[in-house]
mmCIF file of the protein (N, C-alpha, C, O) and its ligand, coordinates in Angstrom:
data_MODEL
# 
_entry.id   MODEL 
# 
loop_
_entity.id 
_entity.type 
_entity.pdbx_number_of_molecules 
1 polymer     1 
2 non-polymer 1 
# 
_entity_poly.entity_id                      1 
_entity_poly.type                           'polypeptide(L)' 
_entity_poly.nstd_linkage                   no 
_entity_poly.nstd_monomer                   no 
_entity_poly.pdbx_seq_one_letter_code       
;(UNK)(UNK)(UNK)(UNK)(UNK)(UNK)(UNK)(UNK)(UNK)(UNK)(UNK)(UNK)(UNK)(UNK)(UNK)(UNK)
(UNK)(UNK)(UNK)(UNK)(UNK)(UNK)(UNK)(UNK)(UNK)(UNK)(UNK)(UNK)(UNK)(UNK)(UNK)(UNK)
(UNK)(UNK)(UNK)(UNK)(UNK)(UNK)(UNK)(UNK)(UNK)(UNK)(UNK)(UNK)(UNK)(UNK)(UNK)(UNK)
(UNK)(UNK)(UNK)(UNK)(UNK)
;
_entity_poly.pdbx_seq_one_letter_code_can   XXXXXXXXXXXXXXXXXXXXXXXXXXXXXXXXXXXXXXXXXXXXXXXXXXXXX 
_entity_poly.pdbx_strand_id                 A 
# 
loop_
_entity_poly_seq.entity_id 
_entity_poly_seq.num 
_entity_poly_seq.mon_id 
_entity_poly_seq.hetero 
1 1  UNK n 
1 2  UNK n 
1 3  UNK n 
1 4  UNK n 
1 5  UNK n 
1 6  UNK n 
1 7  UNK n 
1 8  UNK n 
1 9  UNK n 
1 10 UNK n 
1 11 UNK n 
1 12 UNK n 
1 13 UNK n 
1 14 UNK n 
1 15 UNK n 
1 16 UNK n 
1 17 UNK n 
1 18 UNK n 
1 19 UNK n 
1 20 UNK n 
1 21 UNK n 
1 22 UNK n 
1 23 UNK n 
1 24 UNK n 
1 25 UNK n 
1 26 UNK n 
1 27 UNK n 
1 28 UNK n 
1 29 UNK n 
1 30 UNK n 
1 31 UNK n 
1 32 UNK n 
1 33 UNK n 
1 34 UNK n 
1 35 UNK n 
1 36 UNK n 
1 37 UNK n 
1 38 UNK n 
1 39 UNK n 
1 40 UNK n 
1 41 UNK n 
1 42 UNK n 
1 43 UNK n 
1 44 UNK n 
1 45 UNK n 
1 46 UNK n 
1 47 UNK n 
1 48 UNK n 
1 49 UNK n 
1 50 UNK n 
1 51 UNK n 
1 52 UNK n 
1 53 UNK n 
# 
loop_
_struct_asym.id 
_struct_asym.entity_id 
A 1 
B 2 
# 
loop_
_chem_comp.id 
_chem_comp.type 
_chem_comp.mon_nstd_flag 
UNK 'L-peptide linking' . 
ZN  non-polymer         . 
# 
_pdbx_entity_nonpoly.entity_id   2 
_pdbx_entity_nonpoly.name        ? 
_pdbx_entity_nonpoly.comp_id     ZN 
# 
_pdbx_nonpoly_scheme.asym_id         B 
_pdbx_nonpoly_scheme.entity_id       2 
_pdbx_nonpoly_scheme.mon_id          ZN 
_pdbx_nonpoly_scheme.ndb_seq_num     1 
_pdbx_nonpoly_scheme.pdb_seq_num     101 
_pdbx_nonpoly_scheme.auth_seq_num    101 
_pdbx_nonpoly_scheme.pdb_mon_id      ZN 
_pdbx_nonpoly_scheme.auth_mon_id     ZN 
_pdbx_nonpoly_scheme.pdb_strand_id   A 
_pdbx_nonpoly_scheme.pdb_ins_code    . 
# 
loop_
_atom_site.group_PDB 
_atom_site.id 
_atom_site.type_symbol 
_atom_site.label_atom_id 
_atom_site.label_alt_id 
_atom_site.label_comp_id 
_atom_site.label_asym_id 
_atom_site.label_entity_id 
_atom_site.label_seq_id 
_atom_site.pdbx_PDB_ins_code 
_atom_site.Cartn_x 
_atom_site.Cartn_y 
_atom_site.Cartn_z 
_atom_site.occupancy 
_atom_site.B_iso_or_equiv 
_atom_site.pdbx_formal_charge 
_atom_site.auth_seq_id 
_atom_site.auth_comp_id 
_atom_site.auth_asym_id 
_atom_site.auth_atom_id 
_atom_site.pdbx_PDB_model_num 
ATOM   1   N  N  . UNK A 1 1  ? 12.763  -7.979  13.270 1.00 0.00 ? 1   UNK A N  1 
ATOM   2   C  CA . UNK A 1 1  ? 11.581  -8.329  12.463 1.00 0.00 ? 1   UNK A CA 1 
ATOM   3   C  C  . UNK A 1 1  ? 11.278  -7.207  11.484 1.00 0.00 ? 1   UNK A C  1 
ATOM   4   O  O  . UNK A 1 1  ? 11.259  -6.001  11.730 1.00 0.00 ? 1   UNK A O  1 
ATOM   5   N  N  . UNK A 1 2  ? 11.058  -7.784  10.396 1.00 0.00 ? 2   UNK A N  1 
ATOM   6   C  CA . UNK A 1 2  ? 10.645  -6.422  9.145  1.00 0.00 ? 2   UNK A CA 1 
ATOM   7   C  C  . UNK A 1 2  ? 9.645   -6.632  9.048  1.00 0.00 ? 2   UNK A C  1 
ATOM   8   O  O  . UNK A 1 2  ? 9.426   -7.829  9.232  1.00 0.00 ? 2   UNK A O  1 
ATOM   9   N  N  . UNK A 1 3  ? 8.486   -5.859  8.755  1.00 0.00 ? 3   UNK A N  1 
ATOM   10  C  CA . UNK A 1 3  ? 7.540   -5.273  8.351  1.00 0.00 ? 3   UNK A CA 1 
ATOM   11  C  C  . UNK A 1 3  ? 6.862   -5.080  7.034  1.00 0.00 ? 3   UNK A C  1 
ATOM   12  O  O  . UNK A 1 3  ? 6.938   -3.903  6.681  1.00 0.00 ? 3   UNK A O  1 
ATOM   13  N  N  . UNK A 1 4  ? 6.290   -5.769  6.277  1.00 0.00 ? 4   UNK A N  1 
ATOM   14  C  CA . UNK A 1 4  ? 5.907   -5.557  5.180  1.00 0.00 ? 4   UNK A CA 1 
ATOM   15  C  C  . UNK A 1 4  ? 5.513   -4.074  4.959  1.00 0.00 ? 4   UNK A C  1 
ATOM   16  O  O  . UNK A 1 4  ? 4.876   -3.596  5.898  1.00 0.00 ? 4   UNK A O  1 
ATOM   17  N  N  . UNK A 1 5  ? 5.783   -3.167  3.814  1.00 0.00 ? 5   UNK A N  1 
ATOM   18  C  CA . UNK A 1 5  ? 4.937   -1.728  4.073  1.00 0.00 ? 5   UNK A CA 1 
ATOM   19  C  C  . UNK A 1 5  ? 3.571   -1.524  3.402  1.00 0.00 ? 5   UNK A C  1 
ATOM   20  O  O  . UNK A 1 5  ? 2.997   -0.436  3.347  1.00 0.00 ? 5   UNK A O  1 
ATOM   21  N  N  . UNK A 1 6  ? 3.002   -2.933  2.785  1.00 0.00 ? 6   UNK A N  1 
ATOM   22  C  CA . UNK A 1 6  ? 2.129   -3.287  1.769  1.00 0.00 ? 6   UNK A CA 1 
ATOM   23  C  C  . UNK A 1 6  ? 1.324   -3.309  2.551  1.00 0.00 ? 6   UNK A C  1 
ATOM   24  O  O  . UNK A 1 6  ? 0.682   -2.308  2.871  1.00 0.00 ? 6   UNK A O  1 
ATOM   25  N  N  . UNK A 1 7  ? 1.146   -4.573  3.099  1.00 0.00 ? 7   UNK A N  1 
ATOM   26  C  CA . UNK A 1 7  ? 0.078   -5.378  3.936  1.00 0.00 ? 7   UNK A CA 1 
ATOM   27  C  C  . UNK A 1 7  ? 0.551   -4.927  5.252  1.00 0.00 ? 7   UNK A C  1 
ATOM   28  O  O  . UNK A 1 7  ? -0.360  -5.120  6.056  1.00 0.00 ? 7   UNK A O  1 
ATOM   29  N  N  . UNK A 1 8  ? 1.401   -4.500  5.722  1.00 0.00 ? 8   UNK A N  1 
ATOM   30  C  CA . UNK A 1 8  ? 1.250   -4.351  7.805  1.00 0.00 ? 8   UNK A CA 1 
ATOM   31  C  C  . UNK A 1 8  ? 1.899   -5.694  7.960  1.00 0.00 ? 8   UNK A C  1 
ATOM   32  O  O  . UNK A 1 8  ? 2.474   -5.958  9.016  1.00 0.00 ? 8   UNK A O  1 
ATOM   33  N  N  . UNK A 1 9  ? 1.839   -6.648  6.878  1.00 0.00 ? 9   UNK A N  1 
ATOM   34  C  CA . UNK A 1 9  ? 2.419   -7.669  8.252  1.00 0.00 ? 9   UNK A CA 1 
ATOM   35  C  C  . UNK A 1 9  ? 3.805   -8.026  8.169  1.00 0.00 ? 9   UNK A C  1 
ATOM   36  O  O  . UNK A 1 9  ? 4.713   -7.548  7.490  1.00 0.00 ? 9   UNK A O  1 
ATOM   37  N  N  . UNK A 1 10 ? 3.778   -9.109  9.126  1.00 0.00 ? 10  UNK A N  1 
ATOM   38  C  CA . UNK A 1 10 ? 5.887   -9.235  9.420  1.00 0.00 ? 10  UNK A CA 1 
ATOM   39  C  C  . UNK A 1 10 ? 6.036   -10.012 8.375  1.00 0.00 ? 10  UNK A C  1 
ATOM   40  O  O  . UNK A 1 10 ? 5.255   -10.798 7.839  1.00 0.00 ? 10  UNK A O  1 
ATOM   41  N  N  . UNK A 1 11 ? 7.744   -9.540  8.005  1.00 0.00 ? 11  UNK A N  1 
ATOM   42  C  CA . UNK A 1 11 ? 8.299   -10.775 6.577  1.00 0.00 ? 11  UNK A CA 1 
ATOM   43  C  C  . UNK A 1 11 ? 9.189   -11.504 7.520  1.00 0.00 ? 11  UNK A C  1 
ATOM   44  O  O  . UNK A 1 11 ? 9.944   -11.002 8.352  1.00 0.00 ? 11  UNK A O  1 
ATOM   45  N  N  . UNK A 1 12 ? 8.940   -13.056 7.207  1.00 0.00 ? 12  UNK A N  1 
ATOM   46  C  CA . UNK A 1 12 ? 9.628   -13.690 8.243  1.00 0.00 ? 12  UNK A CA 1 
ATOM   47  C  C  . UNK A 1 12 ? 11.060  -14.146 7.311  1.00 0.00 ? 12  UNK A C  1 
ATOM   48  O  O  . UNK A 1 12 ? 11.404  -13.989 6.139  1.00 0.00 ? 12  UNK A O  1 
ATOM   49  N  N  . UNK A 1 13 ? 11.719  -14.851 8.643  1.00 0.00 ? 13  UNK A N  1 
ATOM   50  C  CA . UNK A 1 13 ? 12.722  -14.961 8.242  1.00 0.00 ? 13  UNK A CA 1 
ATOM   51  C  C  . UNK A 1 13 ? 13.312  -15.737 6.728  1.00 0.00 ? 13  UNK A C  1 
ATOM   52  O  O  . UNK A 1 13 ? 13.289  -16.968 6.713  1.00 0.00 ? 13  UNK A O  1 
ATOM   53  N  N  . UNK A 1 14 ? 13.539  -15.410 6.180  1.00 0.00 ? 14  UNK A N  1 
ATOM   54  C  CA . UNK A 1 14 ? 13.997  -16.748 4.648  1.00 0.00 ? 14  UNK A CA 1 
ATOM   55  C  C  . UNK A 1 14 ? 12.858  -16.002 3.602  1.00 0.00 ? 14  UNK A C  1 
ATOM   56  O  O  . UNK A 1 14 ? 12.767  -16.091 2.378  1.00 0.00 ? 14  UNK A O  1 
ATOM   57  N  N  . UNK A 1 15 ? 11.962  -15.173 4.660  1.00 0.00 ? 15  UNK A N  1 
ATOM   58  C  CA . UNK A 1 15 ? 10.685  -15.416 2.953  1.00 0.00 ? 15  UNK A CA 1 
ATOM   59  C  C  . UNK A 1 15 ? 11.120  -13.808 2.255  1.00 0.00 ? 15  UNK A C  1 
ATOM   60  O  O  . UNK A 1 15 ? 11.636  -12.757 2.635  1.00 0.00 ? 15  UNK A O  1 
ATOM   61  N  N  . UNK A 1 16 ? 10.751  -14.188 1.453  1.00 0.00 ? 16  UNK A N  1 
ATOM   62  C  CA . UNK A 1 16 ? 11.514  -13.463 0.233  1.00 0.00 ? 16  UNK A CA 1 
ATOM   63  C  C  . UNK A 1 16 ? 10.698  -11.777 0.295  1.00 0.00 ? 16  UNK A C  1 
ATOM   64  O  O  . UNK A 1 16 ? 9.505   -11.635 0.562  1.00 0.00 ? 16  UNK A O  1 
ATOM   65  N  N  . UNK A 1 17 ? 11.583  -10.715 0.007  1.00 0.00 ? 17  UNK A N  1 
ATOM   66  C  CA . UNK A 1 17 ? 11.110  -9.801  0.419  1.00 0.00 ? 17  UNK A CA 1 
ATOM   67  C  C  . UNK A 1 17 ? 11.977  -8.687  -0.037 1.00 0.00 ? 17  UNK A C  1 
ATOM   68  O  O  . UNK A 1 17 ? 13.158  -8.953  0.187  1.00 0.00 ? 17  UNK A O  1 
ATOM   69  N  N  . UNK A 1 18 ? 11.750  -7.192  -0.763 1.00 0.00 ? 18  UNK A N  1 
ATOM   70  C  CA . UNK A 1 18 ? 12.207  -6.207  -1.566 1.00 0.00 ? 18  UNK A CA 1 
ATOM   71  C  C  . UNK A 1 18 ? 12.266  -5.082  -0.666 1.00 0.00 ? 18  UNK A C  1 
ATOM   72  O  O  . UNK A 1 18 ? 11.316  -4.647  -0.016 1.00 0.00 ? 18  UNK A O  1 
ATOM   73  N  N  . UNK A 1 19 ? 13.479  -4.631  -0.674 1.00 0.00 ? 19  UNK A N  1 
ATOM   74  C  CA . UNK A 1 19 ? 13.810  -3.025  -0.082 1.00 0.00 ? 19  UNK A CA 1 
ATOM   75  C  C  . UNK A 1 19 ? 13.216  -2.168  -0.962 1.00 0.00 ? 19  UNK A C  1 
ATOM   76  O  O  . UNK A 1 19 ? 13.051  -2.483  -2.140 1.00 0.00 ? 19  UNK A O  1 
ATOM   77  N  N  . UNK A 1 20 ? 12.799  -0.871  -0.408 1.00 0.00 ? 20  UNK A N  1 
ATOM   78  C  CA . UNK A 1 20 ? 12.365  0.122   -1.010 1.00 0.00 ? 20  UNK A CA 1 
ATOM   79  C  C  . UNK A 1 20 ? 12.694  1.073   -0.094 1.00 0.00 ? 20  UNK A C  1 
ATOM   80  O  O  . UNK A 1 20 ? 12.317  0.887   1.063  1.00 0.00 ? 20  UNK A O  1 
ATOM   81  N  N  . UNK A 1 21 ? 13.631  2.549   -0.497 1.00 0.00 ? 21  UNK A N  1 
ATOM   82  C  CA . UNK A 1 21 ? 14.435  3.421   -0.047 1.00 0.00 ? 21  UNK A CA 1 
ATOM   83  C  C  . UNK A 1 21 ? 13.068  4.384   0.080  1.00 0.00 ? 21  UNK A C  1 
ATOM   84  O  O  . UNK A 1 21 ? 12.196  4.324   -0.786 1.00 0.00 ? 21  UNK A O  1 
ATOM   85  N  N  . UNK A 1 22 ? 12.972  5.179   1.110  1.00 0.00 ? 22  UNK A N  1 
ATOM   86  C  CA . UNK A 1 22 ? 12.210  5.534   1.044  1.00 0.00 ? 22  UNK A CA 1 
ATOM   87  C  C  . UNK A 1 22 ? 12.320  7.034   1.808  1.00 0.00 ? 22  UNK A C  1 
ATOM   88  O  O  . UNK A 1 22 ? 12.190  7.291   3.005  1.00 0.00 ? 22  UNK A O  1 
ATOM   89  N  N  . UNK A 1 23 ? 12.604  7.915   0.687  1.00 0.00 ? 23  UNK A N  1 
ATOM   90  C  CA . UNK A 1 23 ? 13.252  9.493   1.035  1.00 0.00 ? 23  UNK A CA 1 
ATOM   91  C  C  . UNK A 1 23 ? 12.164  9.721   2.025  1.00 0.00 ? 23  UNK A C  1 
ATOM   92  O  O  . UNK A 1 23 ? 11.002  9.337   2.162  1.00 0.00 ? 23  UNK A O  1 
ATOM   93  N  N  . UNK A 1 24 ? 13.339  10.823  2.929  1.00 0.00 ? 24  UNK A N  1 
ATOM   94  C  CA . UNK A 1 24 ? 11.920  11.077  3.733  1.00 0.00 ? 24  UNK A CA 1 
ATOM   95  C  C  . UNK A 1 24 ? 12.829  13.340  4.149  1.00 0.00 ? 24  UNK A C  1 
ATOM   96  O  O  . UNK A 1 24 ? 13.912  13.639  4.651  1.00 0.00 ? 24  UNK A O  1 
ATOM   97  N  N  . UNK A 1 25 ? 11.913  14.082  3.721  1.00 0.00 ? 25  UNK A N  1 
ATOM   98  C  CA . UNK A 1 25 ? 12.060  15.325  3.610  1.00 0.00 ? 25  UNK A CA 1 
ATOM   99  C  C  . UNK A 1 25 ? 12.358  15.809  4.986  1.00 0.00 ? 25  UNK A C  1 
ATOM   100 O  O  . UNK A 1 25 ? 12.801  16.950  5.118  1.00 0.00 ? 25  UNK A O  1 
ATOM   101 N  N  . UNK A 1 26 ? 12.153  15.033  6.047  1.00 0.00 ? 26  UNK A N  1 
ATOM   102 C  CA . UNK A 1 26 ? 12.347  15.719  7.572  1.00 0.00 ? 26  UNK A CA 1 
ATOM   103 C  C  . UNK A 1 26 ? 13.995  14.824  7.638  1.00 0.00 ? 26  UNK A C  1 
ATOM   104 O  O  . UNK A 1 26 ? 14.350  15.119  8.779  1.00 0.00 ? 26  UNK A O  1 
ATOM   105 N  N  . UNK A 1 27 ? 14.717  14.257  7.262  1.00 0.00 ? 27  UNK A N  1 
ATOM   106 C  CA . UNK A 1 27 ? 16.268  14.062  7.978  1.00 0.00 ? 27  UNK A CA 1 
ATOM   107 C  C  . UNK A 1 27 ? 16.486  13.027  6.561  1.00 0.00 ? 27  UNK A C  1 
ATOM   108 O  O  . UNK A 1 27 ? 16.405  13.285  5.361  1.00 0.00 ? 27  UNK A O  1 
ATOM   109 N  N  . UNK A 1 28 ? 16.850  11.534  7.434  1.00 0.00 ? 28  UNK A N  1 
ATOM   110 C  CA . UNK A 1 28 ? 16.926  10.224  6.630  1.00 0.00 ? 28  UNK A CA 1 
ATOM   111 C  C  . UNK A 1 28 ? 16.167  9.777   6.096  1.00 0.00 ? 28  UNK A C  1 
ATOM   112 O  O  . UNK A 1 28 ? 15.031  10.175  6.354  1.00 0.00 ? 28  UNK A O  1 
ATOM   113 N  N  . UNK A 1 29 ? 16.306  8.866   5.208  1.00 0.00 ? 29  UNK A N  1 
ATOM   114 C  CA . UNK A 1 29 ? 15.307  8.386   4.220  1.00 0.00 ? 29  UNK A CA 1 
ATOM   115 C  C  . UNK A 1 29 ? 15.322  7.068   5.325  1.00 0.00 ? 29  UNK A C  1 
ATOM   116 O  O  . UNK A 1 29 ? 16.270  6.922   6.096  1.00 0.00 ? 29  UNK A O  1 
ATOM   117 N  N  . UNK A 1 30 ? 14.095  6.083   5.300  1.00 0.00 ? 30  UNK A N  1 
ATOM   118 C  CA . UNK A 1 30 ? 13.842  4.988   6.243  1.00 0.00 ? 30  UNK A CA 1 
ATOM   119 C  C  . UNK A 1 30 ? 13.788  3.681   4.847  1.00 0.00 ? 30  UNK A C  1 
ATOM   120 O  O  . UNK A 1 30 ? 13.089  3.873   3.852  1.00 0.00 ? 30  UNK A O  1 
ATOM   121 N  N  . UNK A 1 31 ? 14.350  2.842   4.963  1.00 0.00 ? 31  UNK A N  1 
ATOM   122 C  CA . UNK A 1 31 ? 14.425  1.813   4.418  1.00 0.00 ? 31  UNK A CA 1 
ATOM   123 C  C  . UNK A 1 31 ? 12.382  0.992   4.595  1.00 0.00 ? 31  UNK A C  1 
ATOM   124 O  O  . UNK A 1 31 ? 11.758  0.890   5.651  1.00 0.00 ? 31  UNK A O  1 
ATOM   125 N  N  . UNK A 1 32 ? 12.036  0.703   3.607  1.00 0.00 ? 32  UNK A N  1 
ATOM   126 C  CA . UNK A 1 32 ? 10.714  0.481   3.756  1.00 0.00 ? 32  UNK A CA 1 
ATOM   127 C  C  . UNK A 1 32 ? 10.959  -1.463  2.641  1.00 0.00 ? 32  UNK A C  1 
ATOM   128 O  O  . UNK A 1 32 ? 11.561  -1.573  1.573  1.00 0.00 ? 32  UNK A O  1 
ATOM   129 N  N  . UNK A 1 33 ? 10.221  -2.680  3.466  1.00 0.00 ? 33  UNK A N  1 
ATOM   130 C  CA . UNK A 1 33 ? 10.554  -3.362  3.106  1.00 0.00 ? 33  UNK A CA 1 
ATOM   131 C  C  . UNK A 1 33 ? 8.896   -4.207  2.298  1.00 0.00 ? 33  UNK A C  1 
ATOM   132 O  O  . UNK A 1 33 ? 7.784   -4.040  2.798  1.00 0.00 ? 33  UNK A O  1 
ATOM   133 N  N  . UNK A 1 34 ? 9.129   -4.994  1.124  1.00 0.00 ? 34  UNK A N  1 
ATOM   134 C  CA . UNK A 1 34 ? 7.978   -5.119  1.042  1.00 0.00 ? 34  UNK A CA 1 
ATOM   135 C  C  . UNK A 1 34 ? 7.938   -6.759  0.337  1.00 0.00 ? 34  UNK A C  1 
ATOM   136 O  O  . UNK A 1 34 ? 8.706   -7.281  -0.472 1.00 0.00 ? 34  UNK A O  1 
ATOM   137 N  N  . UNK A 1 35 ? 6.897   -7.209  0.914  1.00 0.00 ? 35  UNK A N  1 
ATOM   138 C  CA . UNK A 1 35 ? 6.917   -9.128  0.170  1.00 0.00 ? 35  UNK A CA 1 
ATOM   139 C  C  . UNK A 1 35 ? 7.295   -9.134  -1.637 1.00 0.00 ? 35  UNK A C  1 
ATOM   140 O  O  . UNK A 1 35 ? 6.704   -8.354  -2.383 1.00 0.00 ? 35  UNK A O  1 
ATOM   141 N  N  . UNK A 1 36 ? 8.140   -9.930  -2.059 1.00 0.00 ? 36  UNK A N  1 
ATOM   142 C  CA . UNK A 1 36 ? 8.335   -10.097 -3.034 1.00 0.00 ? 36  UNK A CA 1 
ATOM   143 C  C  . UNK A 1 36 ? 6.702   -10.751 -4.013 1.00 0.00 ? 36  UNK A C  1 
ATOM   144 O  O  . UNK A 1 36 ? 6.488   -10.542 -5.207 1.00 0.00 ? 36  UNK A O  1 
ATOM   145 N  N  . UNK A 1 37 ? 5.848   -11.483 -3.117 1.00 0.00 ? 37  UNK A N  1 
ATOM   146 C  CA . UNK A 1 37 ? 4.192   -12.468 -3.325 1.00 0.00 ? 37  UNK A CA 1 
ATOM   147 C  C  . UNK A 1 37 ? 3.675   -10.844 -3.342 1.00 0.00 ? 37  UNK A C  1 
ATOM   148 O  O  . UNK A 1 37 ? 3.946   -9.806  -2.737 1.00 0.00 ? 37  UNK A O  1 
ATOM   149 N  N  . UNK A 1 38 ? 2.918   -11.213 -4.234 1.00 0.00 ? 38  UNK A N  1 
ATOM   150 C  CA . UNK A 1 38 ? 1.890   -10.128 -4.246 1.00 0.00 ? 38  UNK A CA 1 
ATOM   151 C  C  . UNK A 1 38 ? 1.026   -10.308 -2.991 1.00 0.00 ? 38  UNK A C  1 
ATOM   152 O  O  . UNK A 1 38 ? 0.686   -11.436 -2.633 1.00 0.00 ? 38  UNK A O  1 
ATOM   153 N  N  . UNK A 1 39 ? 0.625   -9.062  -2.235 1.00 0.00 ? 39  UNK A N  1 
ATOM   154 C  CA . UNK A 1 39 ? 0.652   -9.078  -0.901 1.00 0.00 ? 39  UNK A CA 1 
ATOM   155 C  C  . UNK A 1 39 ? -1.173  -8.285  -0.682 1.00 0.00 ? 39  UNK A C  1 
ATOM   156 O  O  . UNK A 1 39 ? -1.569  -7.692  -1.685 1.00 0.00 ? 39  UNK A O  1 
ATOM   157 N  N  . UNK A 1 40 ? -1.742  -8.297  0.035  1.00 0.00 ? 40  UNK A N  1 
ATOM   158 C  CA . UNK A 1 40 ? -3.201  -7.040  -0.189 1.00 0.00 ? 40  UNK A CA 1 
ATOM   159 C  C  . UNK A 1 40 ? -2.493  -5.832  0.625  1.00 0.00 ? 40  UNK A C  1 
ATOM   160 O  O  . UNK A 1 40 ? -2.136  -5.918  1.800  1.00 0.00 ? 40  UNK A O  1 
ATOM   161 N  N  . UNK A 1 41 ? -2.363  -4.769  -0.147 1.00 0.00 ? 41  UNK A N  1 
ATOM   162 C  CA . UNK A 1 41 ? -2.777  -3.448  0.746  1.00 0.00 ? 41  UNK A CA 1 
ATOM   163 C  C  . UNK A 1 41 ? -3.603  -3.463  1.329  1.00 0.00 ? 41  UNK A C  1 
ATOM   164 O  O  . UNK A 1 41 ? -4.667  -3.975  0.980  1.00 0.00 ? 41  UNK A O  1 
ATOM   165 N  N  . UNK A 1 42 ? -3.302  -2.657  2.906  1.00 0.00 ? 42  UNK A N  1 
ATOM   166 C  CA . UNK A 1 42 ? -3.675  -2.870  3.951  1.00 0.00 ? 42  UNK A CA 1 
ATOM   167 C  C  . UNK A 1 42 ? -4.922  -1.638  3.603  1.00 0.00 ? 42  UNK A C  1 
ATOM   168 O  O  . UNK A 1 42 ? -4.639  -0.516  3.181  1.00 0.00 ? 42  UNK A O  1 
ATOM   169 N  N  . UNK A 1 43 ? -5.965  -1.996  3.808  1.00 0.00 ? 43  UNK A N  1 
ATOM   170 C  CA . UNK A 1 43 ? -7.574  -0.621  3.705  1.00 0.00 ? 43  UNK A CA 1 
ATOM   171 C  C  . UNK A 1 43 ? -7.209  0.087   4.354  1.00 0.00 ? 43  UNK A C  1 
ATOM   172 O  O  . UNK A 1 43 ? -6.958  -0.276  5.503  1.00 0.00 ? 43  UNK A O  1 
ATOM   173 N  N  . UNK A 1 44 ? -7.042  1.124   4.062  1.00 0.00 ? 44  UNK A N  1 
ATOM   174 C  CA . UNK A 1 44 ? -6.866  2.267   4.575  1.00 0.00 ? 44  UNK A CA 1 
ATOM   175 C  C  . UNK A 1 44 ? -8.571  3.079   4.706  1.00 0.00 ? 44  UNK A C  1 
ATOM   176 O  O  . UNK A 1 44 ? -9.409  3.586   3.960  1.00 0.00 ? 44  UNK A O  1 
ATOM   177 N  N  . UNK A 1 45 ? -8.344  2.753   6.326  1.00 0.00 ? 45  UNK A N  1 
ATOM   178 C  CA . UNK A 1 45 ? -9.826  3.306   6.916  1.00 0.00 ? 45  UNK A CA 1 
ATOM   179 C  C  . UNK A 1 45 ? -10.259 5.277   6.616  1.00 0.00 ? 45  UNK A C  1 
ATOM   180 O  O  . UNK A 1 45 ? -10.530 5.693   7.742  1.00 0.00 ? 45  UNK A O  1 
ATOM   181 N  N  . UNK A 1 46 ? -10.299 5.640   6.302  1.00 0.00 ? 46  UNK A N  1 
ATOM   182 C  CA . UNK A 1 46 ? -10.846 6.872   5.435  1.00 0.00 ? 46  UNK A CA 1 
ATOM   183 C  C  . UNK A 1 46 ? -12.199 6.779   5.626  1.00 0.00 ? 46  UNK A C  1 
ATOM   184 O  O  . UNK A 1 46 ? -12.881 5.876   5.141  1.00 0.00 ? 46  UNK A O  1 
ATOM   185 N  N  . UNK A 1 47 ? -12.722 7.879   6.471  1.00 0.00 ? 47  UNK A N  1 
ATOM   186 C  CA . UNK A 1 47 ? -14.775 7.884   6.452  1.00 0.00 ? 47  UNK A CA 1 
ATOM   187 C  C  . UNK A 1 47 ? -14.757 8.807   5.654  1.00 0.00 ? 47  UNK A C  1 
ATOM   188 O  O  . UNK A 1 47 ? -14.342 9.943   5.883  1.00 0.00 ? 47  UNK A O  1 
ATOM   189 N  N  . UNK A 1 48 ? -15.190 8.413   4.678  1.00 0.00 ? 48  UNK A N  1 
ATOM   190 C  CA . UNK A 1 48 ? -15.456 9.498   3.740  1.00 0.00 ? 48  UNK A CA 1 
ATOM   191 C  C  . UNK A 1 48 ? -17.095 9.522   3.812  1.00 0.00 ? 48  UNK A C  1 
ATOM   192 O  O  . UNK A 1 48 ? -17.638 10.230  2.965  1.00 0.00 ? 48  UNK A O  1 
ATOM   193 N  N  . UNK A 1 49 ? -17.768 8.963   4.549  1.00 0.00 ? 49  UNK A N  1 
ATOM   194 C  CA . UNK A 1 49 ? -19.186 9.430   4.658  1.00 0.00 ? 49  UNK A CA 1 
ATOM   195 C  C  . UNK A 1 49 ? -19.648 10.378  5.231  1.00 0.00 ? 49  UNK A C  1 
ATOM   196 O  O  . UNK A 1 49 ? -20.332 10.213  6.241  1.00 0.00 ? 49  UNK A O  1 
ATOM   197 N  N  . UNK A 1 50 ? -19.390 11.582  4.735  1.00 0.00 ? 50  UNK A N  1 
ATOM   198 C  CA . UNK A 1 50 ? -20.058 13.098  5.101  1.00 0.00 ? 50  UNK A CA 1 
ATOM   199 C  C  . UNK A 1 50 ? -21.513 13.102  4.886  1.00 0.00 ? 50  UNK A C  1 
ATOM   200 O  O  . UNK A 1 50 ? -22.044 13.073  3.775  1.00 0.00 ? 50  UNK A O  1 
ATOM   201 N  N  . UNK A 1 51 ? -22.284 13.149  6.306  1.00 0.00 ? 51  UNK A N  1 
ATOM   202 C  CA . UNK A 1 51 ? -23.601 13.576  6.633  1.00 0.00 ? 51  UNK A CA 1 
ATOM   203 C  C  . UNK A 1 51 ? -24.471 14.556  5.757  1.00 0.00 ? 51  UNK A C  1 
ATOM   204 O  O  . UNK A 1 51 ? -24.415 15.759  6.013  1.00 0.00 ? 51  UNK A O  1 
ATOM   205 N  N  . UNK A 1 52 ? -25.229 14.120  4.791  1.00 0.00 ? 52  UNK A N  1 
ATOM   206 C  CA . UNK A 1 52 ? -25.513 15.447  4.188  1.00 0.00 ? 52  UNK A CA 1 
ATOM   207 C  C  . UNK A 1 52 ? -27.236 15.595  4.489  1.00 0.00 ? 52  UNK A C  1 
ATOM   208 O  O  . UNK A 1 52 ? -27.818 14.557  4.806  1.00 0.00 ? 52  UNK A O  1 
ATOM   209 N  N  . UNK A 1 53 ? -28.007 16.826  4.391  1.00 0.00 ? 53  UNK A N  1 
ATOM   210 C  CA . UNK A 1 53 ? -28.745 16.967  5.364  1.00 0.00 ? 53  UNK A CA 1 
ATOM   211 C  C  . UNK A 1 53 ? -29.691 17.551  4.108  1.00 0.00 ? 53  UNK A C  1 
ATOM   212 O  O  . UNK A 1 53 ? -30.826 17.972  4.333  1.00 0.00 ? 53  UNK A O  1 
HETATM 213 ZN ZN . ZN  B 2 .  ? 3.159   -7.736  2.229  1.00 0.00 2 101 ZN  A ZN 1 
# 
């Protein structure tokens, strides 16, 4: 099963879907796969709400 690297979710079988090589500075580069459909990036949870007083 592949993994969209866009959205998190699985690309199923037949549905259409783009390799992206994806160097990686600690050894091998990891093959990163992504929906050909424009897909939502997944929110990236970040609290950026610092308490200010
Ligand atoms: Zn996707």
């Amino acid at each position: 099963m592949k993994f969209c690297g866009l959205c998190d979710q699985p690309i199923q079988d037949g549905e259409e879907n783009t390799t992206h090589d994806k160097p990686s500075a600690s050894g091998a580069g990891t093959a990163v796969y992504r929906h050909v459909a424009l897909c939502k990036r997944v929110p990236t949870q970040t609290a950026q709400a610092s308490p200010r007083h």
